[in-house]
Backbone as XML, in Angstrom:
<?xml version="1.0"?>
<chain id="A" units="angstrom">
  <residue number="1" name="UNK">
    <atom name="N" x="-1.983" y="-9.492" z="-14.840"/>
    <atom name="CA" x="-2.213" y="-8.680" z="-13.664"/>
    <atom name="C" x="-3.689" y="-8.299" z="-13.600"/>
  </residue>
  <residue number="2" name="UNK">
    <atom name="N" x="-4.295" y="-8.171" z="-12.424"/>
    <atom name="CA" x="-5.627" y="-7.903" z="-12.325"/>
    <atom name="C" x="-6.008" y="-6.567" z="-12.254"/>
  </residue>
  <residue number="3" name="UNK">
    <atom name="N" x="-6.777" y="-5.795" z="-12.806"/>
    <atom name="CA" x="-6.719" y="-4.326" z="-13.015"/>
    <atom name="C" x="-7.555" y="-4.173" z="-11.638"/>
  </residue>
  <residue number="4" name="UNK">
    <atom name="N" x="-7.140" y="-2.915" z="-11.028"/>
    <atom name="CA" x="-8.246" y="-2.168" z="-10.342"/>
    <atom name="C" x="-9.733" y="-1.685" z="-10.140"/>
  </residue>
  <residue number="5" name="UNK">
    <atom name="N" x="-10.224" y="-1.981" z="-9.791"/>
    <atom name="CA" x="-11.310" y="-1.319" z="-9.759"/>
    <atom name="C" x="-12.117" y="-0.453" z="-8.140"/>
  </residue>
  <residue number="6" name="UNK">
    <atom name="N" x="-13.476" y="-0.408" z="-8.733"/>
    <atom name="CA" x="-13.780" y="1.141" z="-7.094"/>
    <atom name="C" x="-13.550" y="0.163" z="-6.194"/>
  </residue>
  <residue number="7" name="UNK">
    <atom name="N" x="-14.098" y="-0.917" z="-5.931"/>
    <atom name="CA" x="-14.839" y="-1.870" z="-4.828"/>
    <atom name="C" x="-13.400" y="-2.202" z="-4.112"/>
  </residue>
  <residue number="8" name="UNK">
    <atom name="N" x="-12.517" y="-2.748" z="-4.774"/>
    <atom name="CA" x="-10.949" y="-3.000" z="-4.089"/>
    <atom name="C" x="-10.474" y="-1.558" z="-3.941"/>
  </residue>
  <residue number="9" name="UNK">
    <atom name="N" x="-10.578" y="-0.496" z="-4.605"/>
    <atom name="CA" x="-9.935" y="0.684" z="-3.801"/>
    <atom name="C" x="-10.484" y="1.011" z="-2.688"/>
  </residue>
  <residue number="10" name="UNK">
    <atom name="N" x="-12.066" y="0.762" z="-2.302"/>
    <atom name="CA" x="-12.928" y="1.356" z="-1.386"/>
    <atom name="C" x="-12.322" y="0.016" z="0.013"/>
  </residue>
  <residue number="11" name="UNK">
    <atom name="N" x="-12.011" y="-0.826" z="-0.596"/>
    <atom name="CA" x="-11.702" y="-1.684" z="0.513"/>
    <atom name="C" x="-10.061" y="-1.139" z="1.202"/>
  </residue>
  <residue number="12" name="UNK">
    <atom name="N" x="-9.366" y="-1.126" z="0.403"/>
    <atom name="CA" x="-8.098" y="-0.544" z="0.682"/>
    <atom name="C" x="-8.194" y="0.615" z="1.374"/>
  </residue>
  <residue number="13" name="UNK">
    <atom name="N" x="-9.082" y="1.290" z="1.029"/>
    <atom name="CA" x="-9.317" y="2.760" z="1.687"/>
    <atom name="C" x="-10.248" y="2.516" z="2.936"/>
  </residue>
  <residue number="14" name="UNK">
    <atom name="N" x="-10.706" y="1.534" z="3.110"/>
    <atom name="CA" x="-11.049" y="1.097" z="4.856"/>
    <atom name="C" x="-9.836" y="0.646" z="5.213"/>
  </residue>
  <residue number="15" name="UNK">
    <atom name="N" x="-9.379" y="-0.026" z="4.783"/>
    <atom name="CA" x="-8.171" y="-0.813" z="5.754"/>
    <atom name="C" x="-7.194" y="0.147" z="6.075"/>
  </residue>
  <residue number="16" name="UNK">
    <atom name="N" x="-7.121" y="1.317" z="5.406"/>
    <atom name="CA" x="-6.296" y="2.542" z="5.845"/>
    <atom name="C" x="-7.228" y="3.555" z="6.938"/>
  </residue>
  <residue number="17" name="UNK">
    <atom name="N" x="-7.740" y="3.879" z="7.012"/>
    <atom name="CA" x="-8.790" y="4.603" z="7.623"/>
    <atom name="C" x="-9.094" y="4.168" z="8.965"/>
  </residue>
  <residue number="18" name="UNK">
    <atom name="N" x="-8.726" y="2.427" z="9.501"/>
    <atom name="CA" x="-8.666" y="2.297" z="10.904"/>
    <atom name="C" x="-7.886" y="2.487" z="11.612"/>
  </residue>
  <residue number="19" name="UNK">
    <atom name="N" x="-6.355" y="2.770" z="11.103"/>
    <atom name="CA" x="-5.204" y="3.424" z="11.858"/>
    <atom name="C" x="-5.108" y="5.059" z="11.053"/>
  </residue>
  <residue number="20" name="UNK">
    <atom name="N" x="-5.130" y="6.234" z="11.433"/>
    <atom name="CA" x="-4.733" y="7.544" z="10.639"/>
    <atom name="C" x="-3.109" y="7.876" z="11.616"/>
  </residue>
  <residue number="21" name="UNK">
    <atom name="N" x="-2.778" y="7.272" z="12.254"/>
    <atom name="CA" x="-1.663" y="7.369" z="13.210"/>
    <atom name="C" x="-0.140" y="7.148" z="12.240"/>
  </residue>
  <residue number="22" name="UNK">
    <atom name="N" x="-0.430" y="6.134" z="11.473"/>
    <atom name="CA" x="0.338" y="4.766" z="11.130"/>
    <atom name="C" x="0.438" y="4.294" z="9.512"/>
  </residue>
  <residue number="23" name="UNK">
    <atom name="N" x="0.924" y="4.569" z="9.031"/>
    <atom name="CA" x="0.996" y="3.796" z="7.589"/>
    <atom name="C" x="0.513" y="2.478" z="7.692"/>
  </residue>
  <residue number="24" name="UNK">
    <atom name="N" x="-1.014" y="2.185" z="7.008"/>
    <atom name="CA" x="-1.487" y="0.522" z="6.339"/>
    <atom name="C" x="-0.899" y="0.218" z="5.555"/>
  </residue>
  <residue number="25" name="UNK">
    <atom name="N" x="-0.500" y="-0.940" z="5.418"/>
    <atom name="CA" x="-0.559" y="-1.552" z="4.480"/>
    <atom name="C" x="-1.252" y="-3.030" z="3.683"/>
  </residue>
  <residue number="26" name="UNK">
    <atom name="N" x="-0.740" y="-3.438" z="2.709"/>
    <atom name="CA" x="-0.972" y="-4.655" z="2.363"/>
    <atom name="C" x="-0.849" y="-4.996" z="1.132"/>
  </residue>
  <residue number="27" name="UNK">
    <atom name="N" x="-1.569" y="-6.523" z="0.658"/>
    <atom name="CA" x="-1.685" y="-6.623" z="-0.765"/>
    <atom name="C" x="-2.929" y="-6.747" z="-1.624"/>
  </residue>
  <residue number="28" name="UNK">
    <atom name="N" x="-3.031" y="-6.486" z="-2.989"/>
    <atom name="CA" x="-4.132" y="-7.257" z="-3.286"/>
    <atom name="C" x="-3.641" y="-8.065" z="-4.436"/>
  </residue>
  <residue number="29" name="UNK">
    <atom name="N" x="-4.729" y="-9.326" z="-4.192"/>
    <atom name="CA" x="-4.611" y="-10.320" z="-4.767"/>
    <atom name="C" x="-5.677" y="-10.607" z="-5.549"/>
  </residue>
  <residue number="30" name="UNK">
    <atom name="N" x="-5.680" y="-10.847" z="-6.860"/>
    <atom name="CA" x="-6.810" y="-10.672" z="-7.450"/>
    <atom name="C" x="-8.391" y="-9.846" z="-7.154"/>
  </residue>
  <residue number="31" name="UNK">
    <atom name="N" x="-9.249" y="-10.708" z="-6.745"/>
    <atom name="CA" x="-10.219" y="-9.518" z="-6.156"/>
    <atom name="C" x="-10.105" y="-9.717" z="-4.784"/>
  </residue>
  <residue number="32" name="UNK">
    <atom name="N" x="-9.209" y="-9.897" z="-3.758"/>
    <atom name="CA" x="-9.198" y="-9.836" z="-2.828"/>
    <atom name="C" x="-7.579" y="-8.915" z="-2.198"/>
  </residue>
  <residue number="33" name="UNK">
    <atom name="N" x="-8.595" y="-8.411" z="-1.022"/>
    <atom name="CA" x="-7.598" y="-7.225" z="-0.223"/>
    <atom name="C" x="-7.002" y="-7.955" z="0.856"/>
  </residue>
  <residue number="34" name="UNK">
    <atom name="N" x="-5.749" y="-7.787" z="1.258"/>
    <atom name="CA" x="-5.174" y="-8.726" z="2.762"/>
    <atom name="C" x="-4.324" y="-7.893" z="3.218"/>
  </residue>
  <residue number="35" name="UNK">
    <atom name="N" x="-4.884" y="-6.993" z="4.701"/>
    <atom name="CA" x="-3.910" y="-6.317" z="4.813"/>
    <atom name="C" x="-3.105" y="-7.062" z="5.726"/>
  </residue>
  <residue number="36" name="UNK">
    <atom name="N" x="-1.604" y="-6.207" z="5.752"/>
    <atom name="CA" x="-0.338" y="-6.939" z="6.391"/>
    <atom name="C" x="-0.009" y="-5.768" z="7.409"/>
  </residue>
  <residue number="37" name="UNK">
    <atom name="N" x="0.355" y="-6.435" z="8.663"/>
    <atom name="CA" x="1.188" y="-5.733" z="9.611"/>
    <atom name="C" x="2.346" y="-4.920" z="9.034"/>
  </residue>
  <residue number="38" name="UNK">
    <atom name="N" x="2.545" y="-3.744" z="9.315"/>
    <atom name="CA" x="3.215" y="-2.616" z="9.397"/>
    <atom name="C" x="4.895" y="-2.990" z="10.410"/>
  </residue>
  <residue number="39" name="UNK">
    <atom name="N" x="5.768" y="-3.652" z="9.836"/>
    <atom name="CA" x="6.664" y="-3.963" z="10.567"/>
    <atom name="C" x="7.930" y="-3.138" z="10.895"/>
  </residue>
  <residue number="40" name="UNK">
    <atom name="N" x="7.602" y="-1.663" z="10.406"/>
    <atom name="CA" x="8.449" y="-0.630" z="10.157"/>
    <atom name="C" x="8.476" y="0.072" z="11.980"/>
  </residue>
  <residue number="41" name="UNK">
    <atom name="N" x="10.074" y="0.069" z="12.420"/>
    <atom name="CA" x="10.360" y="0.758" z="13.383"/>
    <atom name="C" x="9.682" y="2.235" z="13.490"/>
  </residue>
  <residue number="42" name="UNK">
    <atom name="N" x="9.231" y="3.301" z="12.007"/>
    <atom name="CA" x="8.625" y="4.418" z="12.162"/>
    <atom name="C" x="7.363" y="3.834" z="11.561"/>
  </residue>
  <residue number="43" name="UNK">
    <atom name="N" x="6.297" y="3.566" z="11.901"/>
    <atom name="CA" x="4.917" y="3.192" z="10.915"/>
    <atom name="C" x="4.349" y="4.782" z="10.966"/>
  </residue>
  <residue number="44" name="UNK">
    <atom name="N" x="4.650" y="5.737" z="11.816"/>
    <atom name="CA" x="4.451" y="6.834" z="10.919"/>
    <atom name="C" x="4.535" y="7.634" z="9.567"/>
  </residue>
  <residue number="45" name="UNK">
    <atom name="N" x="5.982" y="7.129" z="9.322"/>
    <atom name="CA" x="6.507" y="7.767" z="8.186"/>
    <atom name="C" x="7.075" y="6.707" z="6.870"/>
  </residue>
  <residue number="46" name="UNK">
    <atom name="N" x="6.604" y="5.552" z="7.510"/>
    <atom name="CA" x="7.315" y="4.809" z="6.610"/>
    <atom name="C" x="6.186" y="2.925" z="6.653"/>
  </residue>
  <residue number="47" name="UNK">
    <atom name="N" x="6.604" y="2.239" z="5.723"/>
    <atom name="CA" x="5.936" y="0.747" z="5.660"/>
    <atom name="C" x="6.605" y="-0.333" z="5.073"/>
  </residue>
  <residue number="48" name="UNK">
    <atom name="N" x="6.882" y="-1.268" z="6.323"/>
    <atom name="CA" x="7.627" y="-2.391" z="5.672"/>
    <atom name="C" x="6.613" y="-3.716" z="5.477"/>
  </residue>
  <residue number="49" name="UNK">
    <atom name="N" x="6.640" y="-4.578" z="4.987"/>
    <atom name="CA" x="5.650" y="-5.727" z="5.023"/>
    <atom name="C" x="6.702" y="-7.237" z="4.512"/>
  </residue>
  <residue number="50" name="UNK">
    <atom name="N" x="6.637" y="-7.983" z="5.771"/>
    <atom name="CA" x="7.559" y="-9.463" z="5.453"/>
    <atom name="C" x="7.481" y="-9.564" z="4.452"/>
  </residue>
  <residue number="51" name="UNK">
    <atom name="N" x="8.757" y="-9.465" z="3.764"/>
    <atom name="CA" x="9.086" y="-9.743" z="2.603"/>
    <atom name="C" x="8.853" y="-11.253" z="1.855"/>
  </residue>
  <residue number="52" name="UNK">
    <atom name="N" x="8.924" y="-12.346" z="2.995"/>
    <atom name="CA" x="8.713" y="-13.651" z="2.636"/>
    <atom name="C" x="6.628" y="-13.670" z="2.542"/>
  </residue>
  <residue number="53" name="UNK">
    <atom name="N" x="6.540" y="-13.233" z="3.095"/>
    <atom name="CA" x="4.881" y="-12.758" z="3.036"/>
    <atom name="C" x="4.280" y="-12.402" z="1.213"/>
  </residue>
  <residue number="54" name="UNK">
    <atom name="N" x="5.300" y="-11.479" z="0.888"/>
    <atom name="CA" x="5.056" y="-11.115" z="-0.621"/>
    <atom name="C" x="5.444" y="-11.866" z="-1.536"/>
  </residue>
  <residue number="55" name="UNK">
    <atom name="N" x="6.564" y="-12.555" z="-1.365"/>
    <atom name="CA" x="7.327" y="-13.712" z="-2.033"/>
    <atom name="C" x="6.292" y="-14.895" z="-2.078"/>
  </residue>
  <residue number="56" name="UNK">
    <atom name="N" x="5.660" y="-15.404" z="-0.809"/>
    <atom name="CA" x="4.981" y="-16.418" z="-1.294"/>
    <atom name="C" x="3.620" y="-16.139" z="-1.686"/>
  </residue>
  <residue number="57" name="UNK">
    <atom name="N" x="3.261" y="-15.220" z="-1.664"/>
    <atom name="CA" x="1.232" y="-14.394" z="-2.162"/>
    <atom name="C" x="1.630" y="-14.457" z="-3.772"/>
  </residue>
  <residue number="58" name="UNK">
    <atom name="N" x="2.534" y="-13.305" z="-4.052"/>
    <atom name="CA" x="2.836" y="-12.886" z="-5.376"/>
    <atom name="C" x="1.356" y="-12.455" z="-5.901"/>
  </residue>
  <residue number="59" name="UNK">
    <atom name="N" x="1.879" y="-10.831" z="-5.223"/>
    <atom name="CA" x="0.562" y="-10.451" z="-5.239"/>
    <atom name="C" x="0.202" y="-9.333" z="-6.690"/>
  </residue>
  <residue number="60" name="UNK">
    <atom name="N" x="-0.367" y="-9.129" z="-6.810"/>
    <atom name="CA" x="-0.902" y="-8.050" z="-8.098"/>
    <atom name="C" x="-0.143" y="-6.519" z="-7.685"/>
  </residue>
  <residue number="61" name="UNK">
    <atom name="N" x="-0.611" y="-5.980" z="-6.842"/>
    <atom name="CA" x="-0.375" y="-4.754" z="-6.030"/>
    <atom name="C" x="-0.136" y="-4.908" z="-5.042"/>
  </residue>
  <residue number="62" name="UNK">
    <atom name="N" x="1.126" y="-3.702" z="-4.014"/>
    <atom name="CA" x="0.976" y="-3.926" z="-2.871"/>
    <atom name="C" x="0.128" y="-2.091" z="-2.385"/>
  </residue>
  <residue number="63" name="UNK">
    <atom name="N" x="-0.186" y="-1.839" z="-1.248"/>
    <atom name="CA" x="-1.026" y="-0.592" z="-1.053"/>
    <atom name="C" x="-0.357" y="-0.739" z="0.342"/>
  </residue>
  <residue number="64" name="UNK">
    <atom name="N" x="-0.514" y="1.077" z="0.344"/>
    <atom name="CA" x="-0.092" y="1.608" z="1.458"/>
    <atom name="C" x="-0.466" y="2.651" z="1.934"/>
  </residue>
  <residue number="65" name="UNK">
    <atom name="N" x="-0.740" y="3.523" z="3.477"/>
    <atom name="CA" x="-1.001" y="4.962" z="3.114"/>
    <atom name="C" x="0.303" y="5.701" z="3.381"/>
  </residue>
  <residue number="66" name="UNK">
    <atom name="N" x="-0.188" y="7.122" z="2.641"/>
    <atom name="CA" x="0.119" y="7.945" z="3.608"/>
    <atom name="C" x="-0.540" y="8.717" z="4.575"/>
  </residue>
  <residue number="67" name="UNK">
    <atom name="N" x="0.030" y="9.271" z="5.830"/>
    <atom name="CA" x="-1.036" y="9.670" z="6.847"/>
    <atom name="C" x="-0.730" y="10.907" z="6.947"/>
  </residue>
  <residue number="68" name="UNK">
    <atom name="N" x="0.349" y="11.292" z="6.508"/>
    <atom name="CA" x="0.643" y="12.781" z="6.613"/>
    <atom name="C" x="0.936" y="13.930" z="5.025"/>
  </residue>
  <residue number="69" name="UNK">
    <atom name="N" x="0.962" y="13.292" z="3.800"/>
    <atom name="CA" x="1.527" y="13.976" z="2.809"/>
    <atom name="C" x="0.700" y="13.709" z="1.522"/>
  </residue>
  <residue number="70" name="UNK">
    <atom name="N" x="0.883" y="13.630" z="0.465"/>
    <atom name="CA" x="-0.257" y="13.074" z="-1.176"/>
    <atom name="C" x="-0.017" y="12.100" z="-1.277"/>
  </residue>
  <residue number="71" name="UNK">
    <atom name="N" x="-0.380" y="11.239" z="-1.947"/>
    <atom name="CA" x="-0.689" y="10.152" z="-2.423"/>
    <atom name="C" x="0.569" y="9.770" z="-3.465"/>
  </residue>
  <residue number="72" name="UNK">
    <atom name="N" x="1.329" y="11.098" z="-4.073"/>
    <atom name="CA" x="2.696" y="10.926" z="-4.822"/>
    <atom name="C" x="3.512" y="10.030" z="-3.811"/>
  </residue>
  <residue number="73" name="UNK">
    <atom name="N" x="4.486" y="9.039" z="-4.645"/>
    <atom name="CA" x="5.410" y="8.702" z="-4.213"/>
    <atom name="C" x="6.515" y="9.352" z="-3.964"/>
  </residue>
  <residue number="74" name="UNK">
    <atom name="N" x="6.927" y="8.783" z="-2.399"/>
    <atom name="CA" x="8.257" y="9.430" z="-1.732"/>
    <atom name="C" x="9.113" y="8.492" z="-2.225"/>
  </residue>
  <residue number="75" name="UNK">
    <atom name="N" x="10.626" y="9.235" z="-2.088"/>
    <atom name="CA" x="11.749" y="8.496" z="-2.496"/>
    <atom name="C" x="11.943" y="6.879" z="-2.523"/>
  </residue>
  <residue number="76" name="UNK">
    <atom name="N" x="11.561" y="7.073" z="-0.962"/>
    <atom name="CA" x="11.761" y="5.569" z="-0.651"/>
    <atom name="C" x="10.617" y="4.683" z="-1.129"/>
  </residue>
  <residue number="77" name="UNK">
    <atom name="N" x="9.157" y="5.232" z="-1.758"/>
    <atom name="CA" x="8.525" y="4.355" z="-2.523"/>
    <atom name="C" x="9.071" y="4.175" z="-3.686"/>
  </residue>
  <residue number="78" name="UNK">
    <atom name="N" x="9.345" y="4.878" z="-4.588"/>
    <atom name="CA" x="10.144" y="4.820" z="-5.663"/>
    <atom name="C" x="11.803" y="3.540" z="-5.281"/>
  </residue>
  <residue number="79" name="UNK">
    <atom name="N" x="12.012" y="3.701" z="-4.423"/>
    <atom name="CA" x="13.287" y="2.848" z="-4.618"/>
    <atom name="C" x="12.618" y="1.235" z="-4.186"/>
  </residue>
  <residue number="80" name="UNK">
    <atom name="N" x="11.759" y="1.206" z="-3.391"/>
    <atom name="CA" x="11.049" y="-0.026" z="-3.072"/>
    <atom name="C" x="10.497" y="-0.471" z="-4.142"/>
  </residue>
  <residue number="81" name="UNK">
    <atom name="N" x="9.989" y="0.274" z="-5.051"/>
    <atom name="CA" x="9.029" y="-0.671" z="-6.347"/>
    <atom name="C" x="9.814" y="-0.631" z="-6.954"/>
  </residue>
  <residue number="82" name="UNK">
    <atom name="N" x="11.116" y="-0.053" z="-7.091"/>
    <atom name="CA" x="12.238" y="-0.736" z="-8.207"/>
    <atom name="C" x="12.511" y="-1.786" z="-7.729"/>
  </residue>
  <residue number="83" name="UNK">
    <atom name="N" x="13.119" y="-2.179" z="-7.012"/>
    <atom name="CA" x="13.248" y="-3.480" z="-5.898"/>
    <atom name="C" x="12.843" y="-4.547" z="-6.114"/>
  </residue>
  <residue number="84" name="UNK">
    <atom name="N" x="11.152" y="-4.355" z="-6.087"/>
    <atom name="CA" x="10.206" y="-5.359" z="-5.936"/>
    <atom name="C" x="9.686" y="-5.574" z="-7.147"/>
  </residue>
  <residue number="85" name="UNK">
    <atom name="N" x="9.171" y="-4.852" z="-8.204"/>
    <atom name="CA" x="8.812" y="-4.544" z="-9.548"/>
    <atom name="C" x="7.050" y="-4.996" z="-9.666"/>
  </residue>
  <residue number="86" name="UNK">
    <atom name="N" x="6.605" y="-4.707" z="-8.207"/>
    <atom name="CA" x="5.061" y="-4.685" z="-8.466"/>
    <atom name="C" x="4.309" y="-3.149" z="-7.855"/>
  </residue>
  <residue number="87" name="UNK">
    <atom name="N" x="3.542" y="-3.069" z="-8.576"/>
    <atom name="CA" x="2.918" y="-2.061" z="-8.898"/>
    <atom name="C" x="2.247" y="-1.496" z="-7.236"/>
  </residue>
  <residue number="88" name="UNK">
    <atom name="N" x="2.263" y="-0.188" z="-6.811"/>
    <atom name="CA" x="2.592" y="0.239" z="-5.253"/>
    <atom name="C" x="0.853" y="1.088" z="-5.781"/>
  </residue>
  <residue number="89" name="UNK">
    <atom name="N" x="0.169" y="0.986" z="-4.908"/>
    <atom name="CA" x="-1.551" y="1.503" z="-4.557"/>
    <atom name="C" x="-1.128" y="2.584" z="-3.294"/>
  </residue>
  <residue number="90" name="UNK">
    <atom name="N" x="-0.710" y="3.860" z="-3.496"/>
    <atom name="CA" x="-0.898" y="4.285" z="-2.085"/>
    <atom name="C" x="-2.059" y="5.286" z="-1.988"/>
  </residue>
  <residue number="91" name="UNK">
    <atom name="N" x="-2.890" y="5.363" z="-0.888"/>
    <atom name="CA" x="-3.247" y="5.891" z="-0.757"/>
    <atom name="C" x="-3.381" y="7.278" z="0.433"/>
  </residue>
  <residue number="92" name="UNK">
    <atom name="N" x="-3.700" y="8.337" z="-0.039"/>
    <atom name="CA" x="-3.503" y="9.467" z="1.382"/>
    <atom name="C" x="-5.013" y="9.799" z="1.881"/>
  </residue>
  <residue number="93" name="UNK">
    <atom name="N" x="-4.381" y="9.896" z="3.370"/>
    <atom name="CA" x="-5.548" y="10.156" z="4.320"/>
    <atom name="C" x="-5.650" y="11.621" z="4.111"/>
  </residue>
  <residue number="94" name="UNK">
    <atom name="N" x="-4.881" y="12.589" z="3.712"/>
    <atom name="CA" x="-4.783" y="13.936" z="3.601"/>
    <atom name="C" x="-5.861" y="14.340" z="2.705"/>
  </residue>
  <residue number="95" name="UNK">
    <atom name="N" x="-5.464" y="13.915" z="1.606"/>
    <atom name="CA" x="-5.918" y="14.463" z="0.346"/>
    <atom name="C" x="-7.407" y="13.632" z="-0.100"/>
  </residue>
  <residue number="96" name="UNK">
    <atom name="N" x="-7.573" y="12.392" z="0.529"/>
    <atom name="CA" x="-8.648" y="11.182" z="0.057"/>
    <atom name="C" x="-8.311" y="11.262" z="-1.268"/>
  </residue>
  <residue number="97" name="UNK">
    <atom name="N" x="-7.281" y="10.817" z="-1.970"/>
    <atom name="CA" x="-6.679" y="10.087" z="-3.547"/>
    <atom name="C" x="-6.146" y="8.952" z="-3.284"/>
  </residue>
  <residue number="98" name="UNK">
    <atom name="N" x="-5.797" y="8.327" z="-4.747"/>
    <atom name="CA" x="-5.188" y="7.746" z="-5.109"/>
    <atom name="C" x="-3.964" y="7.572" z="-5.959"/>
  </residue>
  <residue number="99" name="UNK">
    <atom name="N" x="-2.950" y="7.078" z="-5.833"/>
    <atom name="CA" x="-1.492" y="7.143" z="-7.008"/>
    <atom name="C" x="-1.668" y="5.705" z="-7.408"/>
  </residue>
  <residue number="100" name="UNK">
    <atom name="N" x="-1.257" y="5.359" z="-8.353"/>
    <atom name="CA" x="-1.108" y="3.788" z="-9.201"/>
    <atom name="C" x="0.673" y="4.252" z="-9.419"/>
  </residue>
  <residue number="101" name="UNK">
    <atom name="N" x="1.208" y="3.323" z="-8.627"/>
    <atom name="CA" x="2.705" y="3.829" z="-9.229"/>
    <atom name="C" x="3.185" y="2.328" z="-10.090"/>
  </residue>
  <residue number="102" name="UNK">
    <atom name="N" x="3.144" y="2.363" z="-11.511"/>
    <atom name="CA" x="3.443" y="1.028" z="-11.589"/>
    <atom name="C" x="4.471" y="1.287" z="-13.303"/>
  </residue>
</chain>
């Protein structure tokens, strides 16, 4: 797995920062960031990303924000990275942090 560093968080943290409406998302893939359409009926409160999308990247991390709450994972992040078993980057527009939930 490829560890984190500032330059991919600072990128992730633009790609969140052009919607504050809407949960971003995406993946990263080694040293590269790709964000993915938000296919969630609430992209306020919530983030889905084609699942066949992640299946064929097989990506390192996936990242997401939140736009309204911390950077802790909500329930439903917690039940999604059991699911999926890759490591969730979210970040909050609230607080400007980061969580590594992995």
């Amino acid at each position: 797995m490829h560890n984190l560093n500032n330059c991919l968080c600072d990128k992730v943290k633009k790609n969140c920062l052009k919607n504050k409406n809407e949960e971003s998302c995406g993946m990263i893939i080694a040293d590269e960031v790709i964000a993915c359409e938000n296919l969630s009926p609430f992209p306020s409160n919530h983030f889905i990303i084609n699942p066949m999308i992640v299946f064929e990247k097989k990506p390192d991390y996936i990242y997401h924000s939140h736009v309204r709450s911390s950077c802790k994972p909500s329930r439903l992040d917690l039940i999604q990275f059991k699911e999926i078993n890759i490591p969730f980057l979210i970040y909050s527009l609230i607080d400007d942090e980061f969580y590594l939930l992995k």
